[in-house]
C-alpha positions as CSV (number, residue, x, y, z in Angstrom):
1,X,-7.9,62.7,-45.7
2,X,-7.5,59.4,-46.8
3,X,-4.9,57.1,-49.2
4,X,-6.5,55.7,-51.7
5,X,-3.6,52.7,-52.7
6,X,-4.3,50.1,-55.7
7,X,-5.5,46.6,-54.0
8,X,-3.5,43.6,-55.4
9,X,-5.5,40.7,-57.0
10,X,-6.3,38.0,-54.6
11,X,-3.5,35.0,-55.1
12,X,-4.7,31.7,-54.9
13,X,-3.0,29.4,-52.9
14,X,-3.6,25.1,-52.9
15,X,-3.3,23.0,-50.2
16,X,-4.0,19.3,-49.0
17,X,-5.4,17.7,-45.6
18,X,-2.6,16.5,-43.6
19,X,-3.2,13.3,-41.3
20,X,0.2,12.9,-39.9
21,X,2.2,15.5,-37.7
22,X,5.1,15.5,-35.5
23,X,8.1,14.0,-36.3
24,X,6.4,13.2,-39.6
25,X,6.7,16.9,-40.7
26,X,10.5,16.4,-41.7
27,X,9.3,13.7,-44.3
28,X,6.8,16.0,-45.7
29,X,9.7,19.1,-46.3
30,X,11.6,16.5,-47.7
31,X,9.2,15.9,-50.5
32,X,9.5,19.9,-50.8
33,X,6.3,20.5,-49.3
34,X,5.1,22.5,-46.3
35,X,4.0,21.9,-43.3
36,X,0.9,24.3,-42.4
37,X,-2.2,24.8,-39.9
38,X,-5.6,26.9,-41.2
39,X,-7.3,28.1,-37.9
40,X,-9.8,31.0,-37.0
41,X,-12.6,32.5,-35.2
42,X,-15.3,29.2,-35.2
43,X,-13.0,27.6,-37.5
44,X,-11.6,24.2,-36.5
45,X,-8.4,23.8,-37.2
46,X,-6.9,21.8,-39.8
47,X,-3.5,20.6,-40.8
48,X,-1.8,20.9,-44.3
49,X,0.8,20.6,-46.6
50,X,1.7,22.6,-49.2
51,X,3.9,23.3,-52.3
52,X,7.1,25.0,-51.2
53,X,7.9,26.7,-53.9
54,X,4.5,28.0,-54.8
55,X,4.1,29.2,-50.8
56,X,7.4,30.7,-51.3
57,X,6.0,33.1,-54.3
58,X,2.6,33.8,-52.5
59,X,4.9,34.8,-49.9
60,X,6.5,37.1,-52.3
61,X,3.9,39.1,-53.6
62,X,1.4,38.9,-50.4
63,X,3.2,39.1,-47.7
64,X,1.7,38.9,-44.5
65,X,-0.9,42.2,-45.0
66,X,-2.7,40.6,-48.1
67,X,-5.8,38.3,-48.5
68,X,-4.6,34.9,-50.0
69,X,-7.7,32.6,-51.1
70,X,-6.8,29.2,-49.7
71,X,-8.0,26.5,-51.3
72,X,-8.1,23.1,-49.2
73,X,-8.7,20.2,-51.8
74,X,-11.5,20.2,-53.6
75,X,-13.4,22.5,-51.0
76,X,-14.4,26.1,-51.6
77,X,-11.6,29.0,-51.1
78,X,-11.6,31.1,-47.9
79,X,-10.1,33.9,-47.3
80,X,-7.1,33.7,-45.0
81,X,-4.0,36.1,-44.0
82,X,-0.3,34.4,-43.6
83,X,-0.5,34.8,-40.0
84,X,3.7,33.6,-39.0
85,X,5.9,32.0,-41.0
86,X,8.4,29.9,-39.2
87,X,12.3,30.0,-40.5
88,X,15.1,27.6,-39.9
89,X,17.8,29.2,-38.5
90,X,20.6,28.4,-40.1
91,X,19.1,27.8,-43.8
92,X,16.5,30.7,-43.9
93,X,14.4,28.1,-45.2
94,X,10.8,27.6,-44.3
95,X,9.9,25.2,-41.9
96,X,5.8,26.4,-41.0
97,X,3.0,28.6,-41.6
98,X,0.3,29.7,-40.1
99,X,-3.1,30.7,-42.1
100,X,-5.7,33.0,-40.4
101,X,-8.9,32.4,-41.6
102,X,-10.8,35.7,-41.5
103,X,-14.4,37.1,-41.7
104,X,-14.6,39.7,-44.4
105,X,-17.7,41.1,-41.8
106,X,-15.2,41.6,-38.7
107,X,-12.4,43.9,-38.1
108,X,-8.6,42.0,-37.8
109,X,-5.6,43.4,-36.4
110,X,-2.8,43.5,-39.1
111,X,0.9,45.3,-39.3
112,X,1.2,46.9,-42.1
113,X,5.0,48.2,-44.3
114,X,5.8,51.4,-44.6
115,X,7.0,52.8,-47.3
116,X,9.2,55.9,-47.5
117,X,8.7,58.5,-51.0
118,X,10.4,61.5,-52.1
119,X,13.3,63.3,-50.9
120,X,14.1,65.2,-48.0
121,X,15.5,68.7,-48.6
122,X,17.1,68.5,-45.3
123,X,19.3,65.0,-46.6
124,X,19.5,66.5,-50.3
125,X,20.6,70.0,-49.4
126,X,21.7,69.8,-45.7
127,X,23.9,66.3,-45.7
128,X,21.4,65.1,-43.3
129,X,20.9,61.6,-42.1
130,X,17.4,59.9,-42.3
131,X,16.3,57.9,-39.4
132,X,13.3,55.9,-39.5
133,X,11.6,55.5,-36.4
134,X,9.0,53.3,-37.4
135,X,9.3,51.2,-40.4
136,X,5.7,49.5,-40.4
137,X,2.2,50.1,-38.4
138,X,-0.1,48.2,-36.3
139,X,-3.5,48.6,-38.0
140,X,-6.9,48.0,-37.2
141,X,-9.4,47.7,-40.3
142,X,-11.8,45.0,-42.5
143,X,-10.1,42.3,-44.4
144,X,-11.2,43.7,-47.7
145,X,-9.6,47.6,-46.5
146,X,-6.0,46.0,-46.4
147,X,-3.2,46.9,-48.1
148,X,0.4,46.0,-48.5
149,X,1.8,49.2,-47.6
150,X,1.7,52.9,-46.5
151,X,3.0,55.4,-48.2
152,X,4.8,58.2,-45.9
153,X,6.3,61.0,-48.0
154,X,9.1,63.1,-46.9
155,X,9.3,66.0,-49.0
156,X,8.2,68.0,-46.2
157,X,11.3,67.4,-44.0
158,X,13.1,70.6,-44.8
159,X,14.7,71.6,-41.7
160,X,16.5,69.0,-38.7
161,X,13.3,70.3,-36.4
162,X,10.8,68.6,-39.3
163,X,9.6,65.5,-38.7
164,X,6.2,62.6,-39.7
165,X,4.5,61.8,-37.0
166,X,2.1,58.8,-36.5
167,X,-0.8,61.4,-36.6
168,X,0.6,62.7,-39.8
169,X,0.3,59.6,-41.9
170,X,-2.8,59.7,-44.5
171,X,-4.3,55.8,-44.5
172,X,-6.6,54.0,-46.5
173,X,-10.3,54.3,-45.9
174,X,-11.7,52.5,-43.4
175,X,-7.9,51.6,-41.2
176,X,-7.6,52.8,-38.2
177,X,-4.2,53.0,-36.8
178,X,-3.0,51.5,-33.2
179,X,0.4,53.6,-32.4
180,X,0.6,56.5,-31.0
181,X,-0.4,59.5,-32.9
182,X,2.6,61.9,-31.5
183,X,5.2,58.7,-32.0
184,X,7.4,60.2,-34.6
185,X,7.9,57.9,-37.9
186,X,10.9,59.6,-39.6
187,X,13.1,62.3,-38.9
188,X,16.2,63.8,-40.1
189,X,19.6,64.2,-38.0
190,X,22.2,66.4,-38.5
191,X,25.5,65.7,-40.0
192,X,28.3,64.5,-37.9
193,X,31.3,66.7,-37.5
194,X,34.7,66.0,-37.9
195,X,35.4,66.2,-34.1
196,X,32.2,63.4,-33.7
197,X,33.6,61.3,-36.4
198,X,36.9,61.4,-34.8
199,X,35.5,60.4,-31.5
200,X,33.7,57.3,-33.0
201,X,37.0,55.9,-34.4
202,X,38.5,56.2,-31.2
203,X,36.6,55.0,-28.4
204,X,36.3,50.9,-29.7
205,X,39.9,50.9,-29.7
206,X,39.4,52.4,-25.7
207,X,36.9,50.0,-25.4
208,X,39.2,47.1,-26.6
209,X,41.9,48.3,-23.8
210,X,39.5,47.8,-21.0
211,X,38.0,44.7,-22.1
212,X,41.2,43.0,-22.3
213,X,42.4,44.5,-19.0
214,X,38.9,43.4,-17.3
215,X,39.2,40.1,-18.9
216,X,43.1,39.4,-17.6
217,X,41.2,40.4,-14.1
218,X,38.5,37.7,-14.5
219,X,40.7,35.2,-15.6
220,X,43.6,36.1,-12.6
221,X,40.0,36.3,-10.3
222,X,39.0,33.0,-11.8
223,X,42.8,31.1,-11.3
224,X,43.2,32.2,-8.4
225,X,39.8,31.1,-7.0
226,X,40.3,27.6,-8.5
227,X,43.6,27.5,-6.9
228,X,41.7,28.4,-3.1
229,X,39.2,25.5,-3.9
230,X,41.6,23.0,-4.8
231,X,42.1,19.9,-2.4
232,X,45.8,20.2,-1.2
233,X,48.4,17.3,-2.8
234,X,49.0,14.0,-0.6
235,X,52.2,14.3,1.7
236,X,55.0,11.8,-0.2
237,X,55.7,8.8,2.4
């Protein structure tokens, strides 16, 4: 069987040449534009700059499983995957990005979201809890095949024995998929008791008790060690 899912329209994305990198890159975000690098199979790679806010929405919509067409200057569009994205840590703000340029005639390697549909009758009816496993894929398929997610219903989870395995999951035509097949994707748990519940509230304030009574050790340990290694004090004349 296969999923047949709606393929977005390609975004187009503009960018300029960039001469200078390095240290230079912090003048170029401060004009609000990004630093980037285009590379690929028998491409040579090139530096760029682009609009940060217009990045930002490609971003958005594409994500890192959907064909962009880059446009360099004036030059034709190629196609081209966001490959990574590079975050500042403290602002979440965007700092680099890499574009893959890809060969619609050659397979790529891709990770793909997941995304969950339905209801499970053992959540809805039982009190279950839903664990995903897996939350996206590791695919293998032509540029033109991708898509921005997988749907993986889980209607058929009526019971806690039910579960989706890798194998289970229906994919576009022409993906291959590069998990395991008996890896399981979601799953539903039973409900915690009382007596479980109970439990959990309890042991962190254990846990507490013994880390301040095995940190009073250290620091006694650690005094008292300093005190050993100290030089003794000069005899008063």
């Amino acid at each position: 069987m296969t999923q047949e899912k709606s393929r977005a329209e390609v975004l187009v994305l503009q960018a300029l040449p960039r001469s200078q990198v390095g240290k230079h890159s912090s003048a170029v975000r401060r004009e609000e534009k990004l630093p980037a690098v285009l590379y690929g199979h028998g491409v040579k790679n090139v530096n760029l700059t682009i609009d940060y806010r217009l990045f930002e929405k490609a971003y958005r919509q594409a994500g890192g499983s959907s064909l962009l067409d880059l446009q360099v200057g004036d030059a034709k569009p190629v196609k081209v995957l966001i490959q990574h994205v590079q975050k500042h840590p403290v602002s979440d703000r965007y700092m680099h990005v890499d574009f893959h340029q890809v060969r619609m005639t050659e397979k790529i390697s891709a990770t793909i979201t997941l995304n969950f549909t339905g209801e499970a009758k053992a959540v809805k009816e039982s009190g279950g809890i839903l664990v995903k496993n897996l939350t996206e894929i590791k695919i293998e398929c032509l540029p033109q095949d991708l898509v921005q997610e997988i749907d993986v219903p889980i209607t058929s989870l009526n019971t806690f024995d039910d579960n989706v395995r890798v194998r289970d999951l229906v994919l576009p035509a022409g993906m291959t998929v590069k998990e395991k097949g008996d890896e399981v994707v979601v799953s539903v748990q039973p409900p915690r008791s009382e007596e479980e519940l109970k439990s959990l509230e309890e042991k962190p304030e254990e846990a507490v008790d013994k880390v301040e009574v095995t940190g009073k050790k250290k620091e006694d340990e650690e005094e008292a060690e300093a005190k050993d290694g100290e030089a003794p004090a000069p005899e008063k004349k």
